[in-house]
GUBATOR-376880 format. One record per residue: x negated, y, z negated of N, C-alpha, C, O in turn. Coordinates in steps of 0.2 Angstrom, whole numbers, padded with zeros to 4 digits, always signed. Atoms other than C-alpha are relative to their C-alpha. Layout:
XYZXYZXYZXYZ ...
***
This chain:
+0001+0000+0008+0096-0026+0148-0005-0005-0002-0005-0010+0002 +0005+0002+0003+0082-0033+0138+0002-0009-0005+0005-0009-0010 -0003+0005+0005+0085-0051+0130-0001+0001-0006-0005+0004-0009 -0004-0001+0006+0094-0054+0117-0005-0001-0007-0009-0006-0007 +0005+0004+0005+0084-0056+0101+0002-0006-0005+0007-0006-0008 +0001+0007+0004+0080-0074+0092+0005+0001-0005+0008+0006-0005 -0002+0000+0006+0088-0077+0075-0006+0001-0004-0006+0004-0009 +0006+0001+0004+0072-0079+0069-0002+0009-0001-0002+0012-0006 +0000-0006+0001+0068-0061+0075+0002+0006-0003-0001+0011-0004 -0007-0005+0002+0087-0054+0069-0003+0000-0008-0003+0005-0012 +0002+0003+0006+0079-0063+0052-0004+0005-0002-0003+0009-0007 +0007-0004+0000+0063-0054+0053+0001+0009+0000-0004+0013-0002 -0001-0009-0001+0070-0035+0057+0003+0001-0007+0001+0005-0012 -0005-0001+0007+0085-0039+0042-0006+0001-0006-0005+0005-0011 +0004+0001+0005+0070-0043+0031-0005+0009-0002-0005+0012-0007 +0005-0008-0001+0059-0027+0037+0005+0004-0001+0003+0005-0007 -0007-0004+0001+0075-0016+0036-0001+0000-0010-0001+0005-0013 -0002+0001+0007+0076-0023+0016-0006+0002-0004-0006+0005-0009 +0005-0003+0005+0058-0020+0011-0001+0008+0002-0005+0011-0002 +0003-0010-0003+0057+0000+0022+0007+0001-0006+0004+0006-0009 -0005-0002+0004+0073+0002+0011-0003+0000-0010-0003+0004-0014 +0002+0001+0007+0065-0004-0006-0006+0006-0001-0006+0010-0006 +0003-0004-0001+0049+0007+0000+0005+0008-0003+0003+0011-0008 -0004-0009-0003+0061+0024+0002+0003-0001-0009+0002+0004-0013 -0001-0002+0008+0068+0019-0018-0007+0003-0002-0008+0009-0003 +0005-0001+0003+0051+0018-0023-0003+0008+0000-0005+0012-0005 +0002-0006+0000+0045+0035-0014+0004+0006-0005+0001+0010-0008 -0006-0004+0005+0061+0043-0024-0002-0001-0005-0003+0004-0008 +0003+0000+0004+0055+0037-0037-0007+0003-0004-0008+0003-0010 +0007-0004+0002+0038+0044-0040+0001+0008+0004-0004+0011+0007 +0000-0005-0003+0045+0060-0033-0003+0006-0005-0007+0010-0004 +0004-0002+0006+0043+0067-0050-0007-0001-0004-0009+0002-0009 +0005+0001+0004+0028+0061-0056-0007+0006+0001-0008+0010+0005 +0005-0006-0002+0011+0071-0059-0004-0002+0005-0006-0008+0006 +0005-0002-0006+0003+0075-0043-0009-0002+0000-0014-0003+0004 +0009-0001+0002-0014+0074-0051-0002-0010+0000-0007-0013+0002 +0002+0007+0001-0012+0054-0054+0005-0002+0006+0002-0007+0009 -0003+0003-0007+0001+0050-0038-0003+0002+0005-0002-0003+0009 +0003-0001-0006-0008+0058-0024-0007-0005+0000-0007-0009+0004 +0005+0006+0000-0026+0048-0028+0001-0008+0002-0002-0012+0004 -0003+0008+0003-0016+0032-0031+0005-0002+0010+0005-0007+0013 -0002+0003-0005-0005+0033-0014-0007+0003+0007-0007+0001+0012 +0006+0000-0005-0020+0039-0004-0007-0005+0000-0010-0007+0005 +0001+0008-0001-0028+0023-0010+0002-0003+0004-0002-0006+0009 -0004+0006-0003-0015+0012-0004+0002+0002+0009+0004-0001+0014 +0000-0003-0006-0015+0024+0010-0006-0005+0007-0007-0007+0012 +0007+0002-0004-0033+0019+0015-0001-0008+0001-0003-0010+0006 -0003+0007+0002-0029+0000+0010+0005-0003+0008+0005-0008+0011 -0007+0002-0006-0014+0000+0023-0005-0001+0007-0007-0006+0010 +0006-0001-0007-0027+0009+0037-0004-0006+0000-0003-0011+0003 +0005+0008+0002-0040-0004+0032+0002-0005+0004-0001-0004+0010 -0004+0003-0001-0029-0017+0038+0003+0001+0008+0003-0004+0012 -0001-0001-0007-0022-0009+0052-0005+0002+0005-0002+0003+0010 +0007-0001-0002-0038-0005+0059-0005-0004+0000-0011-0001+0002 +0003+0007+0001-0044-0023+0057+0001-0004+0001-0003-0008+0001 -0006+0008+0000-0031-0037+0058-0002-0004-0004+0000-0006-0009 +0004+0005-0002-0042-0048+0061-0004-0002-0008-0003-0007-0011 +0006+0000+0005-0055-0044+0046+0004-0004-0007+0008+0000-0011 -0002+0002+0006-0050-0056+0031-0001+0004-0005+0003+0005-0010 +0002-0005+0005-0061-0043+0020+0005+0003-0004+0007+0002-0010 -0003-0004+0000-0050-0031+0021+0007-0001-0001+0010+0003-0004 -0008+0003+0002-0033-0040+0018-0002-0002-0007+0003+0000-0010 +0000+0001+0006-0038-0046+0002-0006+0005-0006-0012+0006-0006 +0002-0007+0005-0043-0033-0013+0002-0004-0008+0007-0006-0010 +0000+0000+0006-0049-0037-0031+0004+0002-0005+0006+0007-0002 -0005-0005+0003-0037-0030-0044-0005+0002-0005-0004+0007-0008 +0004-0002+0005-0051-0030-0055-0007+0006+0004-0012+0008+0002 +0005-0005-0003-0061-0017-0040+0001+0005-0003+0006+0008-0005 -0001-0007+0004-0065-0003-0048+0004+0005+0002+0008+0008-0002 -0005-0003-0001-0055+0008-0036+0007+0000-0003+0011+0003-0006 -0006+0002+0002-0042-0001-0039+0002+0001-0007+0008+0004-0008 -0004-0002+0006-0040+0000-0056-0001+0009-0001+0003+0012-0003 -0002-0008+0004-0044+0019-0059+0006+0001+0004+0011+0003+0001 -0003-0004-0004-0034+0024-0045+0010-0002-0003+0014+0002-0004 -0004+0005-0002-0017+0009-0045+0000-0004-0006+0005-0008-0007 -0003+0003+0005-0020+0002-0062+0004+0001-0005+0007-0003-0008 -0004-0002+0003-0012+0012-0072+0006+0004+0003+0009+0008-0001 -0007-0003-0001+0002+0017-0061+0004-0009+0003+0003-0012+0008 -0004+0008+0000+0014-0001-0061+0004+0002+0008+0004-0003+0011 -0003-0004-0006+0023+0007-0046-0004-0001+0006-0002-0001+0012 +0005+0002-0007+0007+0004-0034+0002-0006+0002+0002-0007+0008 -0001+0005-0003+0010-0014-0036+0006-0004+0005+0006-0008+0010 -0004-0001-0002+0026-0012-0031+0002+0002+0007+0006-0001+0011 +0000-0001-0008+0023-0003-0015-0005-0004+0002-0004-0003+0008 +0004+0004-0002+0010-0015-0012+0005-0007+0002+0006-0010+0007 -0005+0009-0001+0023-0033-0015+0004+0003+0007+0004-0001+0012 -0006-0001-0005+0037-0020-0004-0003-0002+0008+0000-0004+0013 +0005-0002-0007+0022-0018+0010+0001-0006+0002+0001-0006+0008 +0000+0004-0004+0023-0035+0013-0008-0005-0004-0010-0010-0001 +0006+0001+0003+0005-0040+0000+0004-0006-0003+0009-0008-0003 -0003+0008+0006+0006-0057-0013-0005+0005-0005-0010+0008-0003 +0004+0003+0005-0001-0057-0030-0002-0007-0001+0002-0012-0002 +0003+0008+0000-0012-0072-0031-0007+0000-0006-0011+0004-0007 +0007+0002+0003-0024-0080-0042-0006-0003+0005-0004-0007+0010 +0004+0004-0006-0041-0086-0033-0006-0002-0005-0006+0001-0011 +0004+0000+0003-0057-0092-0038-0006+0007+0003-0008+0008+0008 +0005-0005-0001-0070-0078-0041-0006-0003+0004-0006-0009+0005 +0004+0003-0002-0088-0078-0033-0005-0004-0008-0009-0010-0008 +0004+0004+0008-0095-0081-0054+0002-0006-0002-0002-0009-0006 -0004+0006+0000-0084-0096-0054+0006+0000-0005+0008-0005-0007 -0006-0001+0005-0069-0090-0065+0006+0002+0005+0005+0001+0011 -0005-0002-0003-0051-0084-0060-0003+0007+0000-0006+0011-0003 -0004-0008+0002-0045-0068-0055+0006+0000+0006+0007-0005+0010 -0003-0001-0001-0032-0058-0049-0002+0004+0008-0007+0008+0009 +0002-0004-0005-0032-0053-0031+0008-0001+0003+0013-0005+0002 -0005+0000-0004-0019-0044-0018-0002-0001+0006-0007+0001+0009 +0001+0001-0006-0018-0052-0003+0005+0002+0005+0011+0001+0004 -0004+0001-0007-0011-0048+0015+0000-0002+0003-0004-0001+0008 +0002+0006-0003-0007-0062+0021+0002+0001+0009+0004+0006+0012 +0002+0000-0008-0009-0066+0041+0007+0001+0002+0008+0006+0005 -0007-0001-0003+0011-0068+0045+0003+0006-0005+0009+0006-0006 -0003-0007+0003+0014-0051+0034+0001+0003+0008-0001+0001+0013 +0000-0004-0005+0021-0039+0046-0004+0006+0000-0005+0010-0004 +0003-0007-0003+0011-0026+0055+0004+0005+0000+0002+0010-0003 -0006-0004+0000+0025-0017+0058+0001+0003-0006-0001+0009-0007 -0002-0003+0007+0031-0014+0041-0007+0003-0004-0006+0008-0007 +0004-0003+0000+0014-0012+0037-0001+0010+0003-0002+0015-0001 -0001-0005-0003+0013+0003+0048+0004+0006-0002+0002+0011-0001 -0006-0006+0001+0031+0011+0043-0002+0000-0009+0002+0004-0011 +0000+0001+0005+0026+0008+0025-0006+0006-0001-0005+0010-0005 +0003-0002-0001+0010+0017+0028+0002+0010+0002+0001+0016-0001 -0004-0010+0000+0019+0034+0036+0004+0003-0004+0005+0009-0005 -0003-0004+0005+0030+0035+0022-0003+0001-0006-0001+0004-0010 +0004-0002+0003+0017+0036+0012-0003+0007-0001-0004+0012-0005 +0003-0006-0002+0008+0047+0020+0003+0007+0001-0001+0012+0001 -0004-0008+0002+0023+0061+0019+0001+0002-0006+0004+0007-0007 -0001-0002+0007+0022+0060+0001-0006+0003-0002-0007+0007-0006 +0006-0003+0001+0006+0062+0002+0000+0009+0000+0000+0014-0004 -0002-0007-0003+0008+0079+0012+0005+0005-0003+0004+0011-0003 -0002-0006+0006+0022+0085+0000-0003+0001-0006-0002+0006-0009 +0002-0001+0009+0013+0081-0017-0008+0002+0002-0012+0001-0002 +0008-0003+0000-0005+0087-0010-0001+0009-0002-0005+0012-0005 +0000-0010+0000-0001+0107-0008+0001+0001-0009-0001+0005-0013 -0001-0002+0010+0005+0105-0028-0006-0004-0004-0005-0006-0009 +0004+0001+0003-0011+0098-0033-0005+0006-0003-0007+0010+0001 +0004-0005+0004-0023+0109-0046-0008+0001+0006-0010-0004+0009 +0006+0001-0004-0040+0115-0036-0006-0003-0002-0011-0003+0001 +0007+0006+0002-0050+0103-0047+0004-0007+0002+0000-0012+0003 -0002+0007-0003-0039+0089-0042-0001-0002+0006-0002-0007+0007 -0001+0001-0007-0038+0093-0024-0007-0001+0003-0008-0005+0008 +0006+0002+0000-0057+0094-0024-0004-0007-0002-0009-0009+0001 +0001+0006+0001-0059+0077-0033+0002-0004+0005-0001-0008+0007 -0004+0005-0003-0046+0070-0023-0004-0001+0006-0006-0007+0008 +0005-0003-0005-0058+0077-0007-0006-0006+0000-0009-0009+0005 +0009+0002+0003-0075+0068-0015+0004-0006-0001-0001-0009+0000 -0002+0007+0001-0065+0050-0018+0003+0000+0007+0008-0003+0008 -0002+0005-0005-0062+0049+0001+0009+0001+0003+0011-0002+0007 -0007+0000-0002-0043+0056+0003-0003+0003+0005-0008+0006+0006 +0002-0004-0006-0040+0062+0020+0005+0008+0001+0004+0012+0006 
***
């Protein structure tokens, strides 16, 4: 048998367990929504997760504008993105810009989970695969031309 796991670990599974659960409301809830703004919007965050997991390392990639223009057409007017972004394991933070003012950035921070990251990303991606076949053949071709896979 394999040793036993830490409390810290038992800690860290419980927690993952609580945001993969928040995740799975979330998908339910955008179950109904139009196909034509929720497939762009999680194939974003889709590309976002990959980014990251296909990076670690790259601080770039871990932190994202809110004011990026993807961002907003795709993720700002659906409030539910940020949500699957906090459940994924992201922060809301202020920083200072390069102009020298504030803004708004999502960060993934270094002790986020990779793991949750990853499960957070396949559930994603199954929604993708159900709400893609119901998209209009002008959306599917837009969605196409912004980079969905």
């Amino acid at each position: 048998a394999g040793a036993r796991p830490t409390e810290e670990e038992q800690l860290m599974r419980m927690h993952i367990d609580g945001q993969l659960a928040q995740i799975d409301e979330l998908v339910e809830s955008v179950q109904g929504a139009p196909p034509e703004a929720l497939v762009p919007a999680l194939e974003l965050l889709s590309k976002i997760y990959g980014a990251i997991i296909d990076k670690p390392d790259e601080p770039k990639v871990r932190r994202i504008r809110t004011s990026n223009d993807k961002f907003v057409t795709h993720l700002g007017g659906l409030p539910v993105a940020m949500d699957f972004l906090e459940a994924s394991g992201f922060l809301l933070q202020t920083s200072q810009s390069d102009a020298g003012g504030e803004e708004e950035v999502v960060i993934f921070p270094k002790e986020a989970s990779m793991s949750l990251l990853r499960q957070a990303r396949a559930k994603i991606l199954a929604v993708i695969n159900t709400e893609k076949p119901k998209l209009s053949p002008a959306a599917l071709a837009a969605s196409q031309r912004s980079g969905g896979e």
